[in-house]
C-alpha positions in Angstrom: 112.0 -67.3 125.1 112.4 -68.7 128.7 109.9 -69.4 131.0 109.6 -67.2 133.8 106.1 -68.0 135.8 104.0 -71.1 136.4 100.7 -71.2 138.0 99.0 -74.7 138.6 95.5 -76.0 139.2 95.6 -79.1 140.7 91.6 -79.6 141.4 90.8 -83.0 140.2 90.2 -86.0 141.5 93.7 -88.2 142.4 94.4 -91.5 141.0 93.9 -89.9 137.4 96.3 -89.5 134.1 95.1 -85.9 133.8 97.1 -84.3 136.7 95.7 -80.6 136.4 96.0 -76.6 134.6 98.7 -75.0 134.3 99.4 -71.4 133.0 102.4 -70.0 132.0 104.2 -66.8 131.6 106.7 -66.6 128.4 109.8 -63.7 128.9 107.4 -61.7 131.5 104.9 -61.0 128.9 103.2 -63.5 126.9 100.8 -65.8 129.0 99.2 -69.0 127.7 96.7 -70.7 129.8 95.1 -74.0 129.3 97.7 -76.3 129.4 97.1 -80.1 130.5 99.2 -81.7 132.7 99.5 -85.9 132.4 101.7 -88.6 133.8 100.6 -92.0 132.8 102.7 -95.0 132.3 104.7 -96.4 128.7 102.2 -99.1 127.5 105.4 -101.2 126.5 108.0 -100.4 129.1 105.6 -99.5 132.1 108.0 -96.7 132.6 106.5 -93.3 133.8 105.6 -90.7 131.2 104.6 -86.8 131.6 103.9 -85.2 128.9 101.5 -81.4 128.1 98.8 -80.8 125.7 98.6 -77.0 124.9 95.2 -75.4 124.7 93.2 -76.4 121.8 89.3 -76.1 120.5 87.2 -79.3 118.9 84.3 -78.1 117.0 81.1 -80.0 117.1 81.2 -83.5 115.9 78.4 -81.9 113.4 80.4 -79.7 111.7 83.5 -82.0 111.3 81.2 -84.8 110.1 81.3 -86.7 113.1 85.3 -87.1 113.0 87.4 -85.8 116.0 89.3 -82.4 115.0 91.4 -80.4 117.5 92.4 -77.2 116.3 95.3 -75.9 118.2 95.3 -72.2 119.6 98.4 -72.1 120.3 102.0 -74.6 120.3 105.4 -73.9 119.3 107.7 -75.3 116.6 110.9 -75.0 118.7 111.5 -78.3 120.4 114.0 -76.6 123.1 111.0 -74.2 124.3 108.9 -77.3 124.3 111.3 -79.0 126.7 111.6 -76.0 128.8 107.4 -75.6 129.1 107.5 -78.8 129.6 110.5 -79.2 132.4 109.1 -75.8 134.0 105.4 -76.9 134.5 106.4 -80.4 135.9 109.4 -79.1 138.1 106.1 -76.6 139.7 104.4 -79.3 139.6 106.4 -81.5 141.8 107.3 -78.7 144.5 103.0 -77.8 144.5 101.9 -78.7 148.3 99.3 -80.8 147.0 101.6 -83.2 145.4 103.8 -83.1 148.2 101.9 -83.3 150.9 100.0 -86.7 148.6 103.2 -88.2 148.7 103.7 -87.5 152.6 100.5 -89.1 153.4 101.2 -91.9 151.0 104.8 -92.7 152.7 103.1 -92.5 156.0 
């Protein structure tokens, strides 16, 4: 399967690890929506991470017994179609005008 649209959100507040929404279309026919975009930094290294978190429901705390549970709706097992989400939605994201024109004004 190869990625072959990618449609961003970008609407939050800069200055934040969570970057934005991103929805994606899979060979032209399969869409998934409600994927996170982060960059934060390595807590060790300081080096730059990016990473996705596909969509995913947590049921109430009450009917989990008060422990955190995310159920995913929908991820892959291949780690090559992970890659290539993963590559697609940040390569979109750095050409978005949002981004580019933050890192204009920040150069300026």
């Amino acid at each position: 399967m190869k990625v072959t649209s990618v449609n961003l959100n970008l609407n939050v507040p800069p200055n934040r690890r969570f970057k934005g929404w991103a929805r994606i279309v899979l060979d032209g026919v399969l869409m998934i929506a409600g994927i996170r975009l982060y960059i934060g930094n390595d807590r060790e290294t300081g080096d730059e991470i990016r990473y996705i978190r596909f969509p995913d429901r947590r049921p109430p705390a009450s009917q989990t017994d008060g422990e955190y549970v995310s159920v995913p709706l929908v991820n892959t097992q291949d780690p090559t179609l992970r890659n290539e989400i993963v590559n697609a939605v940040f390569d979109a994201y750095e050409q978005h005008p949002k981004v580019t024109r933050g890192h204009d004004d920040a150069e300026a």
